[in-house]
N, C-alpha and C positions, 0 to 999 in steps of 0.2 A: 088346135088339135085337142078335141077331148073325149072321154070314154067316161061313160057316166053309168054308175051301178047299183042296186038297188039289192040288198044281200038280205038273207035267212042268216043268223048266226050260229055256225058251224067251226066248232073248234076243232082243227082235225093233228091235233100233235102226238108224234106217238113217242112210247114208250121210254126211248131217251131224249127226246124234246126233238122231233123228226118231222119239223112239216111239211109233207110232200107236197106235189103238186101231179095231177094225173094227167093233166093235157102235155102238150109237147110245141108248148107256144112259140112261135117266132119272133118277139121281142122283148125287152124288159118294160116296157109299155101292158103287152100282153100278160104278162108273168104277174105284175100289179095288178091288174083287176080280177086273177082268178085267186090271186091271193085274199084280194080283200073280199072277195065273193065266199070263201071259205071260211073268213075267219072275224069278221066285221059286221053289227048289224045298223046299216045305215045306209045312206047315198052318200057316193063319192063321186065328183069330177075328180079327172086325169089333166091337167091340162100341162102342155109345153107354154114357158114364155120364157124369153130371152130380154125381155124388157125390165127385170126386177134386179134392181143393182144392189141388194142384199141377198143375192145370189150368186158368188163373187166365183164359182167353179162349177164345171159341168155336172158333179154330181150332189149342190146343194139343193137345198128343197124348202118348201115353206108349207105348213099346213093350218088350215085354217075353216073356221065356221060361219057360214052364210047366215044370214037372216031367214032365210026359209028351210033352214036346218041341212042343210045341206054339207056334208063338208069337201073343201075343197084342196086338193095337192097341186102344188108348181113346181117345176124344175126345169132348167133350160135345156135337161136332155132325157130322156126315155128312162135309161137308169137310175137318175133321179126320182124320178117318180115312182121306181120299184122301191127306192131306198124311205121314202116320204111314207109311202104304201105298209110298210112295215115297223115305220115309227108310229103310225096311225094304230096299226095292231097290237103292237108294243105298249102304247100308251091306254087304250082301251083294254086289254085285258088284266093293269097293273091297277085299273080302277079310276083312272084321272076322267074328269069331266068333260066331254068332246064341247061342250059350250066355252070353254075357258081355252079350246085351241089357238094360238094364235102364235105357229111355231116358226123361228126360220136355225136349220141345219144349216151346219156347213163343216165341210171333216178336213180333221186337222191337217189329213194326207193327201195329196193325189194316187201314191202307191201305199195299196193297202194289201198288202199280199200273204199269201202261203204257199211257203214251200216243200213240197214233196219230198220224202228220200226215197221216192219208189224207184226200184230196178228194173229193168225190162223183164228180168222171168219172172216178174209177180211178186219176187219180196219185198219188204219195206226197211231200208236200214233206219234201225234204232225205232223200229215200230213195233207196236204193243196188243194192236188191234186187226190182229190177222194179217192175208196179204194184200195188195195191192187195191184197190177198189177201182183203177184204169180197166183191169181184167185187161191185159196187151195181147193176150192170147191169140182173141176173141176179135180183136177190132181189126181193121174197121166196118167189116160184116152187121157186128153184134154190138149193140156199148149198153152196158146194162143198167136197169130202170132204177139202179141204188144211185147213180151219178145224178142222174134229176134230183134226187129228194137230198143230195150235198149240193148241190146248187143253188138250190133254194136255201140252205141251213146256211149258206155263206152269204146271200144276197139278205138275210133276214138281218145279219149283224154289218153287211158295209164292205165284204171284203169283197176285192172289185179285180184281183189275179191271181192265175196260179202257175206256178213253178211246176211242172207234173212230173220229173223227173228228179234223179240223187245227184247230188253235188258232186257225187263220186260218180261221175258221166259214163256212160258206154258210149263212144262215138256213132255207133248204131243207130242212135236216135236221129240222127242227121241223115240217115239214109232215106232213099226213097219209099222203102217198104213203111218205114217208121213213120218218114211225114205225112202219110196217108193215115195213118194210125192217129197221129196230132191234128191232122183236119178233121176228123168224123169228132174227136173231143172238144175240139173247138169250138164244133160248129152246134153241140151241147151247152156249153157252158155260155155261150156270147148271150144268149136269149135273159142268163141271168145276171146281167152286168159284169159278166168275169171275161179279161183278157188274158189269155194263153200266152206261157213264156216257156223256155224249155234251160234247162244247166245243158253244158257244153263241155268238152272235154278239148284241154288247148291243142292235143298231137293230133285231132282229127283229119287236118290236111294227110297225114302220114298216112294215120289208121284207116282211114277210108280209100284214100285214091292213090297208096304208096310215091307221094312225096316224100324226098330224101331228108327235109328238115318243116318243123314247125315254127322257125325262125319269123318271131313278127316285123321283122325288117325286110324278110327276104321278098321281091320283087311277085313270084310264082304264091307264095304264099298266101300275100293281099290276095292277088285274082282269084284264088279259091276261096277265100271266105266271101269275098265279093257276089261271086258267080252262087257261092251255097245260099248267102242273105237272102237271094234273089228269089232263089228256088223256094227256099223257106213262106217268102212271103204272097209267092204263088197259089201256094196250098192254104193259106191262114193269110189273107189279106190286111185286119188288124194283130197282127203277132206285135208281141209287146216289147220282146229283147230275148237276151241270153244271160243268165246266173253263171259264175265261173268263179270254181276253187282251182286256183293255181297256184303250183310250188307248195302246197303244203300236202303232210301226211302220204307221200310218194306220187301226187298228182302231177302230172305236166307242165309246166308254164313256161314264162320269157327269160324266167331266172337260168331256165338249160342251155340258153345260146347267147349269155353274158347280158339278157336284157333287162330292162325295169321291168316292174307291174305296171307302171305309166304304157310302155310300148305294148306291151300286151295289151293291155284293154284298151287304148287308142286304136291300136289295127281294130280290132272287130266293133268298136265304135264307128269308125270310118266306113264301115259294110252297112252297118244298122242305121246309120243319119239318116241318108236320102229316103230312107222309109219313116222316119219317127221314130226305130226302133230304140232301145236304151243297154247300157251294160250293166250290171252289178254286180263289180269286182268284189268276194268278199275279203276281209282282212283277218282271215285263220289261218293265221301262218306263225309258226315256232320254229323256225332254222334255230340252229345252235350260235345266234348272236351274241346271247350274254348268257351267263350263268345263271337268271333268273328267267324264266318262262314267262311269266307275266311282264316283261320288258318286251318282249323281242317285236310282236305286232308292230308297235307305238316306233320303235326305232326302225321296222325297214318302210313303213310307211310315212310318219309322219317328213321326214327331210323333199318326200314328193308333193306337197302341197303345191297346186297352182300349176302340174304336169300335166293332170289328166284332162283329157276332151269335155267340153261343155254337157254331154251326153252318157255321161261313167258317173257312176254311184258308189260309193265304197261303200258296203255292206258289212256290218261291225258287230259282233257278238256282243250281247251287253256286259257281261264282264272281260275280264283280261286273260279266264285261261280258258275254261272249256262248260257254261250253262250249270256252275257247280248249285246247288241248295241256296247258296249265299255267296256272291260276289262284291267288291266294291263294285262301280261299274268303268269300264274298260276309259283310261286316260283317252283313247284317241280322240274321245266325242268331244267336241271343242278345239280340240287342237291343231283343224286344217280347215281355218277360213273359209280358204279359195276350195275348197274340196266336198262336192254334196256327199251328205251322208246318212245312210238310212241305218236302222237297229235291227239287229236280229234275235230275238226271242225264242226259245222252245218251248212249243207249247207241249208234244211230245214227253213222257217222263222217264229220262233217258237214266238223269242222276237224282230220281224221286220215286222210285218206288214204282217203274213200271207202270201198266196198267193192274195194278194189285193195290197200290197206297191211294187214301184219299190224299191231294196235295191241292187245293184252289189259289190258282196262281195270280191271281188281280194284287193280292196283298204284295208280292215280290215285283210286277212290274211297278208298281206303285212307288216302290222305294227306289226302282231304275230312275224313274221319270223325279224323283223328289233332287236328284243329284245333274242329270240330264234335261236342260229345256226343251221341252216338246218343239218349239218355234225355230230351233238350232237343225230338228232334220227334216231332209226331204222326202220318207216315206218312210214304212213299217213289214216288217216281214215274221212270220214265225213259223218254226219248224209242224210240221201237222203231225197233231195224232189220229188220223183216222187211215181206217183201214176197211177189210167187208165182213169184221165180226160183225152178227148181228145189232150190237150195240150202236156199231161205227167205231168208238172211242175206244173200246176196251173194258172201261168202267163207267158204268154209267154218268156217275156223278162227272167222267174228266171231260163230256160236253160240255159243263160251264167254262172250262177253259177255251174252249173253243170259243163261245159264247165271246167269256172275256177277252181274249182276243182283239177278236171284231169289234166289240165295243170299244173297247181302249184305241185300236188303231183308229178308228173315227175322232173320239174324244178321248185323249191321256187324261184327261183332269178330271174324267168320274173316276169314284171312288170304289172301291170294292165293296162296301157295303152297298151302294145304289145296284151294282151288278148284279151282285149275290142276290139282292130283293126281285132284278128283275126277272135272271132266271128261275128261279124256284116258282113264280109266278107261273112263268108261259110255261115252263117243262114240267116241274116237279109232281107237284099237287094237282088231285084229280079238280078239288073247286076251291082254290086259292079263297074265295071268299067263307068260308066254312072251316077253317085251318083254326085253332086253337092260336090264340097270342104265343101261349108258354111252346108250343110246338115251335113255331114260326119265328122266335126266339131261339131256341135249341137249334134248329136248324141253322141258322145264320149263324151264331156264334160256333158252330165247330167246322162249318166253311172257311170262314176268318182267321181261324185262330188254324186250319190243318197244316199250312204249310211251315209254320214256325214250331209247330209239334213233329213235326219231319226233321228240320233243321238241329234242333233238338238231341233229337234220338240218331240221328246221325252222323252229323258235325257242326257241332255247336261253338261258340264264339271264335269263329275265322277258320276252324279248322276247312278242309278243303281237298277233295279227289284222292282221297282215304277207301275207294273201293274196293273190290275184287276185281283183277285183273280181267279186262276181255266186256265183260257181259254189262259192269258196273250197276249191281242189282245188290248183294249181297256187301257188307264187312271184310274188309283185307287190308287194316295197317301195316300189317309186316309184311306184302305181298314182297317178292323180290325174283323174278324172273331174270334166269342167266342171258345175257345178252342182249336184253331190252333195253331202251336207252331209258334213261335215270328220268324224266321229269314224265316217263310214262309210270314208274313205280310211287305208292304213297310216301314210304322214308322220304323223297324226296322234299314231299311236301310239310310232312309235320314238324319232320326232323327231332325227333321227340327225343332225349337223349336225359343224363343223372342230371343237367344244370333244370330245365326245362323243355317247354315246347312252344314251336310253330318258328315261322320263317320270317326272320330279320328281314324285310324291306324297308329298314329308314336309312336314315342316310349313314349309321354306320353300317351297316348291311349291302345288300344290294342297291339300295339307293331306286328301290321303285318309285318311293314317295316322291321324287323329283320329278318325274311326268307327269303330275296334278299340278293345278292351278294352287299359287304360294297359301292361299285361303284354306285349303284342304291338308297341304303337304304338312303344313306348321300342327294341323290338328292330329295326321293319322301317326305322325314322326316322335311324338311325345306319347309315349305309355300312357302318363296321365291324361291326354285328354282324348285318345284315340278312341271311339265308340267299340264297348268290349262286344258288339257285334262281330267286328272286324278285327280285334283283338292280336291273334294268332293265324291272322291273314299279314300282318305287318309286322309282328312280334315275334321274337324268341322268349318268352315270358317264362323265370321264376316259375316253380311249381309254389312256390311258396308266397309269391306275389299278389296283394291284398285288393280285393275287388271292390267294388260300389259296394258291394252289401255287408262286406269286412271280410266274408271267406275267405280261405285261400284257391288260388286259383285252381290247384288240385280240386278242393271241394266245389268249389263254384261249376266246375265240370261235371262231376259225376251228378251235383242236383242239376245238371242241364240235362242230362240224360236222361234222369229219371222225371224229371217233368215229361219229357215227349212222350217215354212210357206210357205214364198216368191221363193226358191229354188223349191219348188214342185210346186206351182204355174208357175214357170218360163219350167217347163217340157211340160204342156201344149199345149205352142203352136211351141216347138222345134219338136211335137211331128209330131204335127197335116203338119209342114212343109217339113217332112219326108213323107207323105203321098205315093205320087204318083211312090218310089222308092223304097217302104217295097214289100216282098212277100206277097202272096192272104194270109186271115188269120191272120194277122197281126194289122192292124189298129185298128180296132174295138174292141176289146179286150180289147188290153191296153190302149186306148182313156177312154174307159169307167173305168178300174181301176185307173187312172189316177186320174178320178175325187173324185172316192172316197177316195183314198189316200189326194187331195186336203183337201177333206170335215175332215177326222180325222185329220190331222197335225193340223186345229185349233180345234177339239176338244181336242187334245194333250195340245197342245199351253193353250187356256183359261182354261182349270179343274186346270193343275196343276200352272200357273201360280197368278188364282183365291186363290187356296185353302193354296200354299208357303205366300200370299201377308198375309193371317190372323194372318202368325209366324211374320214376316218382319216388316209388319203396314207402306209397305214404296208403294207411288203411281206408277202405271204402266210410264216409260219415255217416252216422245216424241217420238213417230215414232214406237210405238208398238200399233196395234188397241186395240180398247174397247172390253172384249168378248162380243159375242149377247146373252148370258145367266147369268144367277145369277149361284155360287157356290152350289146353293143349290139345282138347276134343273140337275146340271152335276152330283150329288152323287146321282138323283134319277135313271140314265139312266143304264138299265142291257140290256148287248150285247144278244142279242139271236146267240149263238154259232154256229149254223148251217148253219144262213144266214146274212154274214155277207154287203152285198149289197145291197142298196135303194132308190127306184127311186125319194125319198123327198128330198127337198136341205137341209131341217129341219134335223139336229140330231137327235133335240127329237123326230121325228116324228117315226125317226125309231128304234132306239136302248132304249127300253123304258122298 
């Protein structure tokens, strides 16, 4: 089978790195050759073979140069070729010589997914980038022409599912009206290598056809999820499974009728087999097990190893409490054998600055994947930032995450700087060949370096979930809501008090350190050798406790601070120097979030620096400014959540 093309080179990327596609093609076969027709200047065969045994998954791919210049894509399946089709793109407009092709892919995942928090009336929980881009309204009538050009933005980097619904389900979506709504999307996205999966809400026997229990043992129970599976895969023939948060943060699950998490996602396992279909149980759950929040996952899961169905996935947050700046990363991974398990990522900046902070996120998964063997899971997931601002993302620059994503869930072992080099290529720059060195330097280097200038200005060496209640956008150590449970407040976490700060997890403490592997536990248990990344993620540390660099850890803080300041400061004018070689749509966007990211890093910087100094009683050191406010004007400042940008250089003036 081959489709052979002969293209004009036509770059057609827009403004946030947006390459559409204008047909309305019927397969990922088709999707590849209009892609390379747009953006490619050469012949290209298409060919399927099932004969190339370095082609070990249906979506690897080989690419390669003929002697009569021709080049050539293989893959044993249609999406494959979509995925070869855009390595091809990939690789030709980063500058690499189509003569020296002679490529075989192969991705690390089978599931390479995104998950949605969209709600059915169009909002997006914890999203940044407008509402919904489903539009549910609308469908299945209308589906509108922004979902082609994210289909294509997803098939360009590998991602091959999508979750379109919140974790925080309305059982609604299982209704009939809905799944007609989930076929018209489907039958959108199948063209570009993406299979459709929906979250689930476990009481929907109840909430749908007023069954008296959602009991996964109960007899009537099974037959209805059985009978829905059925129905589900009437309307979406390849439907890929169902995502399910159960029993956490007020959600439904098997834990309300005395069952496991094993029972629960075994019944709807047992619905989904006979089709191929899959579960992905996630593992976000914090019952009040132990007095340590970062324990509890690891304990009500791990004793079920070797429970669950052939066809259940536990779906694992990469750290242990909630997508903080900086996590270790969450004990469970490793710790159930018999049990697949795939990572969940947010790409989303839930606890980074919104769609307002630059934050490039390659460098943080980087260090997930440094502690976690990629070879250990069975697929990849990350929370989505896209929405239907005209951006998509929010910030322009928070494509690359996206970007990196995709990339990483194919291959965990590039690197951030490969990434960083290859979007600024395809998206950034009007002619990537014309870019000044010292530009294209600057650039890279404060991609690199954004997210640890976040962490920084934030919560730097292990601190952790130090936000403002609710919104988690703004500074609120002291936060303390009457009647909120405690490991939702930051005291919780920092526990900042006259001796010192952060949270005892060694073994005389909580005894977190005991769910890692004895290689880890023995290094994070000892002050001295615990990485002061992690520091005050394991520690109750001395303010007066003596750092790598001789500080006291007082002061080792406050220069942590004021580095992130100075780093995001130093974005500024690398930015501003980049000008005349960005695409139209560019500049001015992030020029202006720039600034306000400036403006919070020292609201970051002085609240909590101010309000640590009242436990410590020790003076700001040399070379860290003075805040421009009292402690007592920052505890009066409430974010107004919907608009988080303001034309005053004043803080107060706006977040009041």
């Amino acid at each position: 089978m081959k489709v052979a093309v002969y293209i004009v080179f036509a770059i057609l990327l827009a403004s946030c790195g947006n390459p559409g596609v204008a047909s309305r093609p019927g397969s990922p076969q088709d999707v590849a050759a209009r892609y390379l027709a747009e953006n490619y200047p050469g012949r290209v065969a298409l060919d399927i073979d099932t004969s190339d045994s370095e082609l070990a998954t249906p979506d690897a791919f080989r690419v390669v140069r003929g002697g009569d210049g021709e080049v050539r894509v293989t893959s044993p399946s249609a999406a494959g070729l979509l995925y070869g089709a855009c390595h091809l793109v990939r690789m030709h407009a980063s500058g690499a010589d189509s003569a020296d092709f002679d490529a075989v892919e192969v991705p690390a995942y089978s599931l390479r997914l995104l998950n949605h928090w969209d709600n059915l009336d169009g909002t997006v929980e914890r999203g940044y980038a407008g509402r919904s881009i489903w539009r549910w309204d609308a469908l299945p009538d209308s589906v509108s022409p922004d979902i082609y050009d994210y289909a294509m933005r997803c098939a360009a980097v590998g991602i091959n599912g999508i979750v379109l619904n919140n974790v925080n389900a309305s059982p609604r979506v299982l209704s009939a009206e809905y799944l007609s709504k989930v076929r018209a999307l489907a039958d959108v996205l199948r063209p570009y290598g993406l299979r459709t999966y929906l979250s689930v809400n476990f009481a929907s026997p109840a909430a749908l056809d007023s069954l008296p229990t959602a009991d996964p043992l109960d007899r009537d129970v099974r037959r209805w999820w059985d009978a829905k599976v059925d129905e589900v895969y009437d309307s979406v023939p390849d439907f890929g499974g169902f995502l399910v948060k159960a029993n956490s943060e007020g959600q439904p699950g098997p834990c309300d009728y005395g069952r496991s998490h094993a029972d629960g996602a075994n019944m709807l396992a047992g619905a989904l087999a006979p089709h191929g279909g899959i579960v992905m149980w996630r593992a976000f759950v914090y019952s009040a097990s132990d007095a340590d929040r970062a324990k509890q996952a690891y304990q009500e899961f791990e004793p079920l190893d070797g429970d669950f169905a052939p066809n259940v996935i536990l779906q694992i947050k990469n750290g242990p409490v909630d997508f903080q700046p900086r996590e270790p990363y969450s004990p469970l991974f490793g710790a159930m054998p018999h049990t697949p398990q795939m990572a969940e990522l947010q790409i989303t900046q839930e606890y980074l600055g919104h769609s307002n902070h630059l934050a490039f996120l390659a460098p943080m998964w980087n260090e997930f994947f440094q502690y976690v063997e990629p070879g250990s899971l069975s697929g990849i997931a990350g929370v989505s930032n896209v929405g239907d601002n005209a951006c998509m993302t929010g910030h322009p620059m928070a494509d690359a995450n996206l970007y990196a994503f995709g990339r990483m869930a194919w291959n965990p072992r590039l690197t951030p700087e490969r990434i960083a080099d290859e979007w600024t290529v395809l998206h950034l720059y009007g002619d990537a060949a014309a870019v000044p060195d010292s530009v294209k330097e600057g650039i890279r280097r404060m991609m690199l370096s954004s997210h640890e200038a976040v962490v920084d200005y934030m919560m730097p060496l292990g601190l952790h979930h130090i936000f403002a209640f609710g919104h988690h956008y703004g500074p609120e150590p002291w936060c303390d809501v009457p009647g909120s449970r405690p490991d939702w407040m930051p005291r919780y976490y920092h526990r900042a008090d006259r001796a010192g700060i952060g949270f005892d997890r060694t073994s005389h403490g909580s005894n977190a350190v005991e769910q890692y592997p004895d290689s880890l536990r023995c290094v994070f248990d000892d002050i001295a050798t615990c990485p002061e990344k992690f520091l005050l993620w394991f520690h109750h540390a001395p303010w007066t406790h003596r750092m790598s660099s001789g500080r006291t850890l007082w002061d080792e803080l406050c220069f942590a601070y004021q580095r992130g300041v100075r780093a995001v400061d130093g974005f500024i004018p690398v930015w501003d120097a980049a000008r005349p070689w960005l695409k139209d749509g560019f500049y001015e966007p992030v020029a202006a979030k720039l600034k306000v990211q400036a403006k919070d890093a020292r609201w970051w910087r002085d609240a909590c620096l101010l309000y640590f100094s009242t436990f410590s009683r020790m003076p700001l050191p040399e070379g860290v400014e003075v805040p421009e406010h009292s402690l007592s004007d920052y505890m009066r400042v409430k974010l107004p959540i919907d608009n988080y940008t303001c034309p005053s250089d004043s803080l107060l003036d706006c977040y009041r």
